[in-house]
Each structure stands twice: as structure tokens, then as C-alpha cells.
LOPAGU-604250 format. One record per residue (C-alpha): x, z, y; residue in one letter. Coordinates in pm, 1 decimal, decimal comma, m for minus. Example, Ala and Ser with C-alpha at 12.3 -4.5 7.8 and 13.67 -1.06 7.14 Angstrom:
REM residues 2
u_w_v_type
1230,0_780,0_m450,0_a
1367,0_714,0_m106,0_s
REM end
This chain:
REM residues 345
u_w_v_type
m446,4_1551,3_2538,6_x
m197,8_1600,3_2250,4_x
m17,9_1919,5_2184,8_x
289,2_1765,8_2316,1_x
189,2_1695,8_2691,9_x
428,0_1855,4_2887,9_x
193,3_2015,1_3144,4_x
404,0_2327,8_3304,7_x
607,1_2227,6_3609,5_x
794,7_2546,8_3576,8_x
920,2_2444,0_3168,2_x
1000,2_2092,5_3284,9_x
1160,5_2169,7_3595,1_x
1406,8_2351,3_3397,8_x
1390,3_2127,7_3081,2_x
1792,0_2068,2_2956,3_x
1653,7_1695,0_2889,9_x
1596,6_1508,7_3190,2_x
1400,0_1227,3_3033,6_x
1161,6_1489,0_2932,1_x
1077,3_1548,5_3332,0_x
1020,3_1177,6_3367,6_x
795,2_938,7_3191,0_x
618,3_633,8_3316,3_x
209,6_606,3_3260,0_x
268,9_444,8_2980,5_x
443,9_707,2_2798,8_x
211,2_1020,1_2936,1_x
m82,6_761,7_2794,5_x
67,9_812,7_2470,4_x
96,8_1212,2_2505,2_x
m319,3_1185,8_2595,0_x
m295,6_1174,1_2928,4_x
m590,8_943,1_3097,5_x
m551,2_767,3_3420,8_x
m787,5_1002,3_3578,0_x
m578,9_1299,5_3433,5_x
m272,3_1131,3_3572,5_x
m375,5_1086,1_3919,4_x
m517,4_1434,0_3967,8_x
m139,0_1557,9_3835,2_x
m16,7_1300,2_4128,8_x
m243,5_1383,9_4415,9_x
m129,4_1552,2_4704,1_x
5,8_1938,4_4641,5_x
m59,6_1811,3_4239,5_x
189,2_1957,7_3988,6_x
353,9_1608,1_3926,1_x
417,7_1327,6_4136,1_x
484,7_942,7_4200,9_x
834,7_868,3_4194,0_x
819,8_524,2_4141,5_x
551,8_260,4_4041,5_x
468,9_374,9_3740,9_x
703,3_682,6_3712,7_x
620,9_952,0_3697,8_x
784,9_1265,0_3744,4_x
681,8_1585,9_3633,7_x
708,3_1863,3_3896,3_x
677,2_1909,3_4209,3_x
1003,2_1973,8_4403,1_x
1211,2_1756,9_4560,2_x
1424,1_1512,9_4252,3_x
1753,2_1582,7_4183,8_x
2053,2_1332,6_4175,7_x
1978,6_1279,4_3819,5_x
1627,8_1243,4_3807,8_x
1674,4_965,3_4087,6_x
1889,7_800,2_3874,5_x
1701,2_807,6_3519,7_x
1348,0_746,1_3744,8_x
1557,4_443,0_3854,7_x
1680,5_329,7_3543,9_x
1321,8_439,6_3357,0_x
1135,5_202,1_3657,0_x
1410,0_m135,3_3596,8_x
1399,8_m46,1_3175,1_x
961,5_m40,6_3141,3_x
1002,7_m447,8_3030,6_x
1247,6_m573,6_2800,4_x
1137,8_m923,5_2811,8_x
868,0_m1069,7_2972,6_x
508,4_m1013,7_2898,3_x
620,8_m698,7_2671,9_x
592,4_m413,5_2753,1_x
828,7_m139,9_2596,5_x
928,8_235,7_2660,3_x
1298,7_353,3_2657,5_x
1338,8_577,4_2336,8_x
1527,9_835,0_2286,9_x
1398,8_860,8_1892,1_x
1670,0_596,2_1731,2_x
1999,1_680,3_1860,7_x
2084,1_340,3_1771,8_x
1856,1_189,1_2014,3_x
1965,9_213,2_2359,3_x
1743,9_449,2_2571,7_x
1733,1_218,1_2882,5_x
1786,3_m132,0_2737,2_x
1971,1_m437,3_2908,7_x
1985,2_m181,0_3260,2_x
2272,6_12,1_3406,3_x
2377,0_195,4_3724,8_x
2614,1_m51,1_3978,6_x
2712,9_m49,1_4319,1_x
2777,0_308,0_4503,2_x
2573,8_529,0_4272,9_x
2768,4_423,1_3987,0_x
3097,5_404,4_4232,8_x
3003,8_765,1_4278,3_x
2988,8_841,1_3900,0_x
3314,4_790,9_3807,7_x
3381,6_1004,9_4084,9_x
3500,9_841,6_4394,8_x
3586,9_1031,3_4664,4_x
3506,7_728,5_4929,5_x
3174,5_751,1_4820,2_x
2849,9_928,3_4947,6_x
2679,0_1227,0_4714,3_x
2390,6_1099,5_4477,6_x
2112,1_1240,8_4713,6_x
2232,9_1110,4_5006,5_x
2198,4_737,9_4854,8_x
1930,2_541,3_5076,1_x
1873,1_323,1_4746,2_x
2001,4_329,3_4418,0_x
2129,8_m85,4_4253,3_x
2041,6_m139,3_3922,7_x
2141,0_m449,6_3685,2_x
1885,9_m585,6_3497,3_x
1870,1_m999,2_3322,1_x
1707,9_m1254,0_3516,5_x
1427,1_m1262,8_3323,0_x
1334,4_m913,1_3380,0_x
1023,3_m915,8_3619,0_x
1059,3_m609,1_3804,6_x
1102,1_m538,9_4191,1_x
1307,8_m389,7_4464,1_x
1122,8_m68,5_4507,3_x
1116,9_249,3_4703,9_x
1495,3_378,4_4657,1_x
1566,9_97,9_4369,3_x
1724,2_m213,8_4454,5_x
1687,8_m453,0_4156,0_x
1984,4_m661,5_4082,9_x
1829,0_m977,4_3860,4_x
2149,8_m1128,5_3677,6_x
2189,0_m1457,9_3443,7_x
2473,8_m1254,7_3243,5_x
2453,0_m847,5_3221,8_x
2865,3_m698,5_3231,5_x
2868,6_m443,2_2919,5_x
2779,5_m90,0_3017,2_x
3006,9_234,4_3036,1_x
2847,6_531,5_2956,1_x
2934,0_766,4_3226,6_x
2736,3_1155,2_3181,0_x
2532,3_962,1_2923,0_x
2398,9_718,1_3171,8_x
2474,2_351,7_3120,4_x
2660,5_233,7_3453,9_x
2811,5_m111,5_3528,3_x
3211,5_m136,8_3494,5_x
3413,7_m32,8_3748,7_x
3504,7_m364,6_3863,9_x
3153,5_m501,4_3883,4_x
2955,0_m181,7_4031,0_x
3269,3_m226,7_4349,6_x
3159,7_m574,5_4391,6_x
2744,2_m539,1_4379,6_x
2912,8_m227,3_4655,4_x
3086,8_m444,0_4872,9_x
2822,4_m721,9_4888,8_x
2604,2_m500,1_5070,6_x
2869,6_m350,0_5331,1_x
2999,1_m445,2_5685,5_x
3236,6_m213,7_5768,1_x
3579,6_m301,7_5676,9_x
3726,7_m3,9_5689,2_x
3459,7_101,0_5404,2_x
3511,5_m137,3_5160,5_x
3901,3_m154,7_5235,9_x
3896,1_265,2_5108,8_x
3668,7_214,0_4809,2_x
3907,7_m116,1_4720,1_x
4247,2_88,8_4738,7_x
4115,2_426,6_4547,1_x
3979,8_157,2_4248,4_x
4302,5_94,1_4172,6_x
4541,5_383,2_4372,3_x
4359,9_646,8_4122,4_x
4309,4_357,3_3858,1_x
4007,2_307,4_3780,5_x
4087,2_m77,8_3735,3_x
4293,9_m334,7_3789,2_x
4345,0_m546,3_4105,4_x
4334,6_m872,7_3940,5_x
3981,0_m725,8_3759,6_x
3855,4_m656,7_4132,8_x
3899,9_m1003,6_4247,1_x
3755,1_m1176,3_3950,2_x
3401,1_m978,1_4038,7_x
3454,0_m1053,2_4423,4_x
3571,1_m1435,0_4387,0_x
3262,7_m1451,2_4127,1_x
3022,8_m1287,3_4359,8_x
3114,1_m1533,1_4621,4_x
3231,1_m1255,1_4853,6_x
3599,9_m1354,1_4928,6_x
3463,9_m1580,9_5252,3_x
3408,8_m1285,3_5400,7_x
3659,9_m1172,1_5669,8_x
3649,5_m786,2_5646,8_x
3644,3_m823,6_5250,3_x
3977,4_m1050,3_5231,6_x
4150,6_m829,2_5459,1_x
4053,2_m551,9_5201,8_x
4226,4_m724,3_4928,4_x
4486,0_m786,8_5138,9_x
4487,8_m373,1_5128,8_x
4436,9_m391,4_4735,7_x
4675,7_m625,2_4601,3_x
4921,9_m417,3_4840,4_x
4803,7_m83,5_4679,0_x
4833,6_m289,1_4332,6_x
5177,8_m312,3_4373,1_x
5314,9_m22,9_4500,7_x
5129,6_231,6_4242,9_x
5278,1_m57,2_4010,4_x
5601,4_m12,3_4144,0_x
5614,4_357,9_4130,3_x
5500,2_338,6_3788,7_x
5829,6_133,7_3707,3_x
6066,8_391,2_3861,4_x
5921,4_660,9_3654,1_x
5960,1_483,2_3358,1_x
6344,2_419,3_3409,9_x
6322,8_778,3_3503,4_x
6170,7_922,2_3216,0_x
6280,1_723,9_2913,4_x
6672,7_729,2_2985,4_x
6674,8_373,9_3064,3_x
7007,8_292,8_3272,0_x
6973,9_239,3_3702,9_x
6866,3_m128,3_3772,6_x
6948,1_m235,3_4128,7_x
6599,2_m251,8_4239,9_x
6372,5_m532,6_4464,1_x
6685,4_m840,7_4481,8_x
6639,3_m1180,9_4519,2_x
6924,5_m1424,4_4291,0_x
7075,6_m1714,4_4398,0_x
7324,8_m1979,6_4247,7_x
7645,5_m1916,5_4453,9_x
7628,7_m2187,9_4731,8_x
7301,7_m2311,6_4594,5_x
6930,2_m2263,3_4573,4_x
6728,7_m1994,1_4605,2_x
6625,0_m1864,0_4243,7_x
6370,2_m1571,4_4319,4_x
6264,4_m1224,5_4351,0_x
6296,9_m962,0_4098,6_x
6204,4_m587,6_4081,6_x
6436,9_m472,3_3866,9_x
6778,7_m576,7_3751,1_x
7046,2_m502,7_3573,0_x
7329,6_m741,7_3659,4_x
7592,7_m651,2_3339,2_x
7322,0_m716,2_3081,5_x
7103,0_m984,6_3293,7_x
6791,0_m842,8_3214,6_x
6536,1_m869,4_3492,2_x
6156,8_m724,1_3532,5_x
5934,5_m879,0_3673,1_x
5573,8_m694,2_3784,5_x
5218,0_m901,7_3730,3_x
5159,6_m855,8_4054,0_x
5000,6_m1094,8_4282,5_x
4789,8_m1200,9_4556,6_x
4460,9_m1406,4_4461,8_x
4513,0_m1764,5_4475,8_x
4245,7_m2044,0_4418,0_x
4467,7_m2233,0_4221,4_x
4569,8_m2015,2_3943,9_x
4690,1_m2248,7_3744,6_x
4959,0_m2399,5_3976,6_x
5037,4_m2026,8_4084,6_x
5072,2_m1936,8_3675,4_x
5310,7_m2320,9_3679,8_x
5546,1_m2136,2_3973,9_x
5596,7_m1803,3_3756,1_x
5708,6_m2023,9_3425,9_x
5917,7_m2246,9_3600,9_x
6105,6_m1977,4_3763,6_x
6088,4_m1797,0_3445,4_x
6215,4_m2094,0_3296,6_x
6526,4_m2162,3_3577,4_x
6599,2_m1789,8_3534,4_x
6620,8_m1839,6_3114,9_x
6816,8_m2145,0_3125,1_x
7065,0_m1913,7_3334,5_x
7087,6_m1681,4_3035,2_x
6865,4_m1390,5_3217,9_x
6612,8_m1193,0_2983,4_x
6318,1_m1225,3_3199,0_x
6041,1_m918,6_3107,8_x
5716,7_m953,9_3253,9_x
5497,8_m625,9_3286,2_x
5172,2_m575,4_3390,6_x
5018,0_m291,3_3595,0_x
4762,7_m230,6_3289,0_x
5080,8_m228,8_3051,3_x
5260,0_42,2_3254,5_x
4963,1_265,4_3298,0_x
4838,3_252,6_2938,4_x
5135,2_212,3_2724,0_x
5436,8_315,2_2941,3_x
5662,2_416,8_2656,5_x
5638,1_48,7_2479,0_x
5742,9_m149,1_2753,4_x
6015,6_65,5_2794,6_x
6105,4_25,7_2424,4_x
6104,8_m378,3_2506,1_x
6309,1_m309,5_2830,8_x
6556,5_m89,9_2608,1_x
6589,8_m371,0_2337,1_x
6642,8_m663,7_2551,5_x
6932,5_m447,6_2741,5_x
7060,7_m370,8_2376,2_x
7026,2_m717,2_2296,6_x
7237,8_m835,6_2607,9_x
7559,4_m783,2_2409,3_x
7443,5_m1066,1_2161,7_x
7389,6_m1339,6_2373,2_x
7658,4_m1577,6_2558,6_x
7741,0_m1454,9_2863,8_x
7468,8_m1500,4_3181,1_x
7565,1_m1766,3_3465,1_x
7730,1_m1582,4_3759,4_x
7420,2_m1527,0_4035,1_x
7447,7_m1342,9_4369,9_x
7236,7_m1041,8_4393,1_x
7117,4_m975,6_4757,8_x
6826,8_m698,2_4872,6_x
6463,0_m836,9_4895,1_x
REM end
């Protein structure tokens, strides 16, 4: 046994480096330590113990929440391809220490710090996403999630975890209650973590939108979507000095056909916004047709139509009012607008 064997429960239980508390057999092998040395560490009232097949970790106590999660990670990480064996590294910082596996599902829900969530160490199981290739098993508190395409990972307290978007779908495939997966849906995107439209990309993807308790949960989302959307709008009239739009109208041609909603508008300059907000569709395309034509109609009219995203308004507020600003400024250069009635929405 090598110099560098960590043998003392007490050092490693307080070890700043959790990845020096767990190794698999592998790695102990290449500290010194011999099967037979392992198992009498691992038998019962041993110093170390079997956390997962192959896994060991290196004290006695109970693990914490972040042990669970590196074991978990360690356990899915022991194979980078088939037939060849590697260790996670922590030696080359440019190599990843758990390559081609992250965190999804609750326990990464739960590290970016959901409140809908349950604690780490109340977690039944822990999902991790690893290729399809990858021959490792659903195990003790690890559910193995084997994937043609892997999402790329967010580091999240230096643990590679699945996007936000992703980890709430690989969640939701594996829940019943409606009310559950309707509260982790509207947090996502009322504390914005993501995007609605990003949310039911990974559902629609993961085949999960024939589900009757999950569409009624986007019906929540998309809802949610568009009034933290909305309120985002207000403050940015509010806070860059842009002039009082009359707000949620429908135009029409007087005596004549219907020509659409609007969230904002300010009749003397005809400038409209318009939020990207919508409900999923299957057709996109033919929904994406309905928005240009109206666009279009609205155009031909001589009404600035400005489209704004959710993403936009919560990432670069102060530039989309700058475009807001300059098409208002603008209004005083064009021909005059076609007279429309303004009514509420």
C-alpha cells in the first residue's frame, strides 16, 4: 500500500475534496489497495463502505448529499466507451472529471435551487445521463438514463448537471401527480430559470405531451410565460421613460375585419409590440405563417410591428427598449398609418 492510501476515516470524513472520500476499486487498486484489503475496509462495522458497485466510499457514517451525488456520477463515469475502462481525473483540468455524465431530473432540479423540489438526502434515487453506448446499470439510488445524444452540461457547485430544460423533462417523465409537475413547470420559468418554449421542446421530444396531467401543466406554463413576460414589458416602459401605450387591444379596419391582438400600442405613432408568446402547436410552421401574415396585414397598414421575446426582455431589457424608442422616433418619418379602431382585448 502506497504512501498515498487514504486510510483514516476521521481525515477523509472531513477532507475539503469530496472525490478524495470516494474512489471506485479501481482507483484504491492503484493507491495499493488489494481486493482482500478492500473488502476487510467494506465489511460490516469496517472503516469504509460499499456505496455503489464498485464505489467505494471511505468512512463510515451515513453519505452526505454530495457524496451521493459524486458516488453517483463516479458509478455512471467508470466506462467511457465500451470495453475501456477509465477513472475520472481530477489531474488535467482540461479533462473533464466525470466524462460524457451529468446530474438530470430532481437532483439537478434541486441544484439550481428549486423550491418545489425535495432536499438531496431525501431523493429515493438520483438520474444520471450517460450515451447509449455506455454499459452501466440502474443501481441502488442511481437511475441510469442511456441517451443517443447527451444535452451539454452546466456546471452547477462544480458538478456537471443537465440544463434546466432537460433535467425538468427526465423530472416529469417519472411523475403522476399533476399538481407536482404543474409547480416545478411554473417556478422554471416564474423565477426564470428557462424559457417556456425551451420546456416544451424537451417535453414534445421526450414524447411526454400525450400525457393528460403534463398538458394541463403547460397549459399552467405557457400562462406563467406570459404574464412574467408581460410584467417584464410594463417595467420596461416604466423604467426607460418610454411614453404610456394603451395596453392588451385588438385593431380592426373600421367596418371591416378583424386585424389582431397587440400588447402594446401606441396609436399616434402606430407602433405596436407584440410578445413571443405562445401556446405549443404541432404545426409550427403554419402557426409561424399566421404571425407573418398578420405581421404583414398590420405593415401594409403602415404599423411598426416589434416583436419581443421573453428571453430578450429578461436578458437585454434596455436594447429592446432602445428599438421600441427608435421606431416611436421614427414614426414622424413615415406616411401617415391607416385609421384602425382600437378596442380592449
Amino acid at each position: 500500500m502506497t504512501h498515498d492510501t487514504p486510510l483514516s476515516p476521521r481525515t477523509l470524513r472531513h477532507h475539503p475534496d469530496v472525490r478524495r472520500r470516494i474512489m471506485t476499486a479501481a482507483q484504491l487498486r492503484t493507491h495499493g489497495v488489494s481486493t482482500a484489503e478492500l473488502n476487510e475496509h467494506c465489511r460490516p462495522g469496517g472503516t469504509w463502505q460499499l456505496l455503489l458497485p464498485s464505489v467505494v466510499l471511505l468512512h463510515s457514517g451515513p453519505p452526505t448529499s454530495e457524496e451521493r451525488l459524486h458516488g453517483a456520477l463516479l458509478y455512471a463515469a467508470r466506462e467511457s466507451a465500451p470495453g475501456v475502462p477509465t477513472q475520472p481525473t481530477a489531474g488535467d483540468p482540461r479533462r473533464p472529471v466525470y466524462p460524457e455524465t451529468m446530474i438530470t431530473g430532481l437532483a439537478a432540479l434541486t441544484l439550481y435551487g428549486f423550491a418545489s423540489t425535495p432536499p438531496l438526502l431525501s431523493l429515493d434515487r438520483v438520474d444520471v445521463l450517460v450515451p447509449r453506448p455506455r454499459r452501466v446499470r440502474t443501481t441502488g439510488y442511481v437511475r441510469v438514463l442511456r441517451v443517443p445524444d447527451l444535452p451539454a452540461p452546466v456546471a452547477v457547485t462544480g458538478l456537471p448537471v443537465a440544463p434546466v430544460p432537460r433535467a425538468l423533462a427526465d423530472a416529469v417523465a417519472g411523475l403522476t401527480d399533476a399538481d407536482e409537475v404543474r409547480r416545478l413547470l411554473t417556478e422554471a420559468v416564474r423565477d426564470g430559470h428557462c424559457e417556456p418554449a425551451a420546456v416544451v421542446h424537451e417535453l414534445t421530444r421526450a414524447k411526454l405531451l400525450n400525457r393528460p396531467h403534463v398538458v394541463g401543466a403547460v397549459d399552467s406554463l405557457v400562462a406563467e410565460g406570459r404574464a412574467v413576460a408581460e410584467a417584464r414589458l410594463y417595467r420596461m416602459v416604466g423604467e426607460y421613460g418610454l411614453p404610456d401605450p394603451v395596453w392588451n387591444v385588438d385593431l380592426r379596419l373600421p367596418g371591416g375585419p378583424h386585424l389582431g391582438g397587440l400588447d402594446a400600442y401606441w396609436p399616434e405613432q402606430a407602433v405596436a409590440v407584440e410578445l413571443e408568446t405562445r401556446a405549443p402547436s404541432r404545426d409550427e410552421d403554419a402557426t409561424w405563417s399566421r404571425y407573418a401574415r398578420k405581421r404583414e396585414r398590420l405593415e401594409r397598414l403602415g404599423i411598426t410591428v416589434v416583436r419581443i421575446g421573453p428571453r430578450k426582455l429578461r436578458e437585454c431589457m434596455e436594447q429592446q427598449a432602445a428599438v421600441v424608442r427608435t421606431a416611436l422616433m421614427a414614426s414622424g418619418d413615415r406616411d401617415p398609418a391607416a385609421y384602425v379602431v382600437v378596442l380592449p382585448r
